[in-house]
N, C-alpha and C positions, 0 to 999 in steps of 0.2 A: 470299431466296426467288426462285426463277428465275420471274419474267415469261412468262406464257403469250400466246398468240398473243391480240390485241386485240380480235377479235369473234368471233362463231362462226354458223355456220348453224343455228339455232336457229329454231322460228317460231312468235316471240314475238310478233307480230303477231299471228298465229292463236289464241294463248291468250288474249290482250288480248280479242280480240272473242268469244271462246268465253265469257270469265268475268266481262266487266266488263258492268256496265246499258251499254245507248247513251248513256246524257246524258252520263254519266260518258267513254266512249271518245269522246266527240265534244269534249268539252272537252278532254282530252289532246290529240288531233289538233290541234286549233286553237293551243293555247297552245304546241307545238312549232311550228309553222307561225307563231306570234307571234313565241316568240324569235328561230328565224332569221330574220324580218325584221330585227331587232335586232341582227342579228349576233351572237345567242348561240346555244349549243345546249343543249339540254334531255333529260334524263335520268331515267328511273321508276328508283330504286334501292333498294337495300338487301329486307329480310325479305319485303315481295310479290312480288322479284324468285324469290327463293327461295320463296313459295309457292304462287306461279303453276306454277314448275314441279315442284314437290311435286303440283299436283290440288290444292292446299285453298287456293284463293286469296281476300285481304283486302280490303275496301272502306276501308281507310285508306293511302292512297298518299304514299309519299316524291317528292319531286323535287327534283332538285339542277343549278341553272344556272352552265355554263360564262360565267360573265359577273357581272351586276347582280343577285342577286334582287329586288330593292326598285321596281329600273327595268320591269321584267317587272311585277311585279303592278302596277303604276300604269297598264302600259299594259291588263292585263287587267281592271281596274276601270271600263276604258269601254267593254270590250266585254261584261261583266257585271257591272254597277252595282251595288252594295250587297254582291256577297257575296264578295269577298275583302276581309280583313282584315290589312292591313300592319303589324311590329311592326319598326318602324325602327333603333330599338337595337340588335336582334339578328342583323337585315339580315337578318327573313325574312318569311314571308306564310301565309295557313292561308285557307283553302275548307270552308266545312259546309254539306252538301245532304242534306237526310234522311237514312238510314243509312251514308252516306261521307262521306270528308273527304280532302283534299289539304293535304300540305304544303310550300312552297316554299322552298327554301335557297340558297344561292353555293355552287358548289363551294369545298371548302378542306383546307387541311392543317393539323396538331396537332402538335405539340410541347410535351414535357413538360419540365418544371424539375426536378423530382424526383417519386419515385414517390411514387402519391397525390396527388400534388397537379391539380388543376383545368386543362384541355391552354390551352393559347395557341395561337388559330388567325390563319391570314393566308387570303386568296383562295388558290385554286389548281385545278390541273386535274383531271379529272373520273377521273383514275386514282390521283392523292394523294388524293383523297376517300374512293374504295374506300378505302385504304390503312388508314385513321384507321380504319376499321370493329374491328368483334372479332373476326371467325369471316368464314374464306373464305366458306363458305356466305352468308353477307351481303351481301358485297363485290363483287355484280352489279350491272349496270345497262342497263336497256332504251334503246334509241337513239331520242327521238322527233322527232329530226330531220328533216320531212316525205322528204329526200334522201336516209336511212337506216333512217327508220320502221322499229320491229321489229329490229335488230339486238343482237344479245345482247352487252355486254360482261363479258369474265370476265378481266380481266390474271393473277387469282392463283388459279385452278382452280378455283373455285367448286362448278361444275355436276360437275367430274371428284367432289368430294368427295361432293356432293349422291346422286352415283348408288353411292358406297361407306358410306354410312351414316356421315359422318365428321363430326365436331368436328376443325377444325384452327386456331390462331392463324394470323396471317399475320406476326409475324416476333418472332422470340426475345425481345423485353421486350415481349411484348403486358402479360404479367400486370404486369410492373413497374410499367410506364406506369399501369394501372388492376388492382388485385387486383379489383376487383368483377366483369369479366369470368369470375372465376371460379364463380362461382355462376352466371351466365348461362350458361357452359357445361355445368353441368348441366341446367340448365331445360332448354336446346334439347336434348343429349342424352337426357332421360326426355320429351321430351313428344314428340320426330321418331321416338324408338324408334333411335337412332343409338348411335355411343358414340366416344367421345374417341379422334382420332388417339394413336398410340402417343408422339412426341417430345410430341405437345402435354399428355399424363395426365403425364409425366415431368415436364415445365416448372413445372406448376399443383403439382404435388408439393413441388418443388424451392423455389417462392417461395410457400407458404401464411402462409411468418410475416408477408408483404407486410401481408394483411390489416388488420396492427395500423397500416398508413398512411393506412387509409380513415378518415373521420367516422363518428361514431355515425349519423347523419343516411343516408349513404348505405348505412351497413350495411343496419339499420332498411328502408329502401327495396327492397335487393333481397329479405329475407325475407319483405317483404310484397307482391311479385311470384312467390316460389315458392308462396308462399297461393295463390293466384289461379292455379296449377296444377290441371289436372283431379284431379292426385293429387301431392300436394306431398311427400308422404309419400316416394316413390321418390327424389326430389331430395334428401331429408335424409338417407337413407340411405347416398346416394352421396359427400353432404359429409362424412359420417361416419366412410365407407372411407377418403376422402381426406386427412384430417385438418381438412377446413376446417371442422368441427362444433368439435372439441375447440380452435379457435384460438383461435374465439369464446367458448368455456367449455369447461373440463376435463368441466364431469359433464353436457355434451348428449351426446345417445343419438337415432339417427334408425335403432331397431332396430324388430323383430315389435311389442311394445308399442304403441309409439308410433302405427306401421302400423296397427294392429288398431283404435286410440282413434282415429286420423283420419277412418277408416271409417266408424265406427259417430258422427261428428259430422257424417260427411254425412249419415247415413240420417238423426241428429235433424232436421238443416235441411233435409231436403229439402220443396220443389223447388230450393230458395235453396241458394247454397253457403255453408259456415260464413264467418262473418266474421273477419276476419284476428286481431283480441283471443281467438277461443275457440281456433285452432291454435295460438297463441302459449302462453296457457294451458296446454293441454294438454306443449306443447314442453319449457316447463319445471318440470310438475308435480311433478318428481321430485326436484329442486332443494330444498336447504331455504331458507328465508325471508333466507339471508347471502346465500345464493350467486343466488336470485333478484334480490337488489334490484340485486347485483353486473351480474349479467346485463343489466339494466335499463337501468343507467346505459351499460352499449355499447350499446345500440343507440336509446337516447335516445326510446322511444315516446313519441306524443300524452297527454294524462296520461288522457283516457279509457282508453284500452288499458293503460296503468299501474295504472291502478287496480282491474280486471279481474286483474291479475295478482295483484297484493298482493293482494286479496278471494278467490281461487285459493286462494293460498297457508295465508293467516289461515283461510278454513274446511277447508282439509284438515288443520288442526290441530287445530279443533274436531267433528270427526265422531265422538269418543267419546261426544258429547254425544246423537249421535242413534243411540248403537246399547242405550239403557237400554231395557229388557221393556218398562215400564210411561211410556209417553211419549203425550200429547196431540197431537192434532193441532195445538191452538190452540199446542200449546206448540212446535213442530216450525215452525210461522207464524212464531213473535215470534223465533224463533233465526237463518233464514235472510232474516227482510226487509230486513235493512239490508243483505245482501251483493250486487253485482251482478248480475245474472240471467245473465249470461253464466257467471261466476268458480260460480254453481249448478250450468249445466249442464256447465262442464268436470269439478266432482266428481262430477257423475252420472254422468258415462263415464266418468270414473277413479278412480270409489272402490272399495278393497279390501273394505270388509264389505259385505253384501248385505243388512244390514238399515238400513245407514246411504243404499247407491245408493235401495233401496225408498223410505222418507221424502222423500230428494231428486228423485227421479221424481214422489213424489206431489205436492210442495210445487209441480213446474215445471206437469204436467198441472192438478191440482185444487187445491189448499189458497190457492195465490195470486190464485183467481179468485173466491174465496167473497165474499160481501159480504151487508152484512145487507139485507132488503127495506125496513125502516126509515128514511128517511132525516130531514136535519136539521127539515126542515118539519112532518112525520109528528110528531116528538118533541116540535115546539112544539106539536101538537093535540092531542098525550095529556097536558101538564101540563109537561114537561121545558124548566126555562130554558137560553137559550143561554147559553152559559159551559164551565168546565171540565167542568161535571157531565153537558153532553151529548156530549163526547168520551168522558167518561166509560164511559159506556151506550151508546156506539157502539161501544167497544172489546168490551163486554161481551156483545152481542148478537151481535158478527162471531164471537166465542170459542164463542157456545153454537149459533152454526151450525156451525164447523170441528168441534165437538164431534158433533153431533148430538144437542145437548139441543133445538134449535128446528129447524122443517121450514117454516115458513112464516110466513106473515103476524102472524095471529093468533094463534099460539103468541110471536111474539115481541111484539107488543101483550102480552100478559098476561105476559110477563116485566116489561119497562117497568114495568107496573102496580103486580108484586108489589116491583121494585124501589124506585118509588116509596112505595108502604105501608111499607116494609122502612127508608125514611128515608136509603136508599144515595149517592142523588144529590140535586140542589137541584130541588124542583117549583118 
């Protein structure tokens, strides 16, 4: 890739103080103004650089030192005591101030062993650092060199792309080096409203089967960064067209469906967005219970979210159960309590009968809330020993509320009672 001119008139300075709080730009100032005392130089990089000049800019800041990072935050520890955090192994440093945060690096470079594998980095200059990036779009960086303050660097057209709506790699084994970069290019493509330089949708085409180099771990990871998508749904769509759905599994599908059920699990959660276990659910509802677990095993989830699935699965087999005429409420309770709450409401939104979604609507709104007025103490005062017999008649009493054979207090008192006369439990 041919090398663009090294800085640009750009007035990034002017965004900086347009977007950023003062405490925040004033620390920047000074910590540039620290390294070059140091004889370093200091650099705002990578996705703020890019969305500063998008208009939607972050209060989590990159920075990456021509030099030391380690030496830099020591020295910035005594200019602000307690709140930088040095993590020396990694030769880096991290700043948390109420809604932002900074993060401090070495400049460096990557190299890969083979694809998929983990980069090997050495120190290096602050345009092999762009390099290492994914997407020109990223591969900027602000000058905070008191001597250059505000200067844009873009070696590899960053800002040219930025203003063409482009997704582009920055050099022919981007994907090899990392297949995960692929799915990150869709993210930034549906979420900037951009779409994939033309050599770079060919490349991603061309090395899909990469994927099979990544960890289940890092797979795992990125799909649960396109959750966390205003609409994740467009991104699977596009893995879909591209093949990187069907790489991961022959029978995923990021079509209208799928679309339609993402949607309607916002509207469930709203204000909250769904949690990453219910789109996953949903993702592969359509999967039968082989090709789930199959699925499972690539992408290695948390065994909570595991379990969510399998519970997904297991009652979308059991919904014949809830589409009989003559079905109880109480009896509708004892069927769904053992399943997940989550693994409920993915058949809620993707159940085919409508009298099976009904029951599961009512179980998630009303049925799971019911509880009897009665409690263990109450039952010691009516007669009822503690033991099996008062779970007993606890069971019994929640059933004749789910029913609506009891409405209150004292209707379920005189159950107890009759059930005691009746010799059902131990008085």
């Amino acid at each position: 890739m041919t090398i663009r001119k090294h800085t640009q008139a750009t007035d990034m300075a002017g965004l900086l103080q347009k977007n950023l709080p003062s405490e925040l730009l004033d620390i920047l100032y000074k910590t540039g103004e620290l390294a070059s005392g140091l004889e370093q130089r200091l650099y705002l990089v990578g996705g703020v650089v890019r969305d500063l000049l998008l208009g939607r800019p972050s209060l989590d800041l990159d920075l990456v030192v021509e030099g030391e990072a380690i030496k830099l935050a020591e020295a910035l520890t005594e200019r602000y005591p307690g709140r930088w955090v040095a993590h020396r192994r990694f030769g880096t440093a991290k700043l948390h101030h109420g809604n932002w945060s900074l993060d401090l690096a070495t400049a460096r470079s990557e190299s890969y062993s083979r694809p998929g594998a983990l980069p090997t980095v050495r120190p290096g200059a602050i345009q092999e650092d762009l390099f290492r990036r994914d997407f020109t779009i990223n591969a900027m960086a602000v000058n905070l060199d008191p001597a250059h303050y505000g200067e844009l660097l873009d070696p590899y057209g960053g800002k040219r792309d930025l203003e063409a709506d482009l997704i582009r790699i920055l050099h022919q084994k981007s994907f090899i080096d990392d297949a995960t970069r692929m799915f990150r290019a869709l993210r930034y493509e549906q979420r900037l409203g951009f779409r994939l330089e033309q050599s770079t949708e060919a490349k991603l085409r061309q090395d899909v089967a990469l994927l099979d180099t990544i960890s289940a771990d890092r797979i795992r990871h990125e799909l649960e960064l396109i959750s966390k998508e205003e609409r994740p749904e467009l991104v699977l769509r596009r893995a879909e067209e591209l093949g990187l759905l069907s790489a991961l599994h022959q029978g995923l599908s990021g079509d209208d469906w799928l679309a339609e059920k993402f949607a309607q699990a916002r509207q469930f959660c709203h204000p909250a967005m769904p949690p990453v276990s219910l789109y996953l659910a949903l993702l592969v509802y359509r999967l039968t219970e082989t090709d789930a677990k199959r699925f499972m095993r690539r992408i290695n989830p948390p065994a909570n979210t595991a379990q969510v699935v399998r519970d997904t699965i297991r009652l979308k087999e059991q919904q014949g159960s809830l589409e009989a005429k003559e079905l109880a409420p109480s009896a509708v309770f004892h069927l769904l309590k053992s399943y997940n709450i989550e693994a409920v409401q993915a058949n809620a939104l993707a159940a085919s009968s409508e009298r099976a979604k009904r029951w599961l609507e009512s179980y998630l709104n009303k049925l799971r809330h019911i509880k009897p007025s009665l409690d263990g103490e109450a039952l010691l005062a009516l007669g009822v020993k503690a033991g099996p017999g008062m779970g007993q008649i606890l069971q019994i009493l929640q059933d004749a509320r789910l029913d609506g054979k009891v409405e209150n207090k004292q209707q379920e008192k005189a159950l107890v009672k009759e059930r005691l006369k009746e010799g059902m439990v131990d008085e």
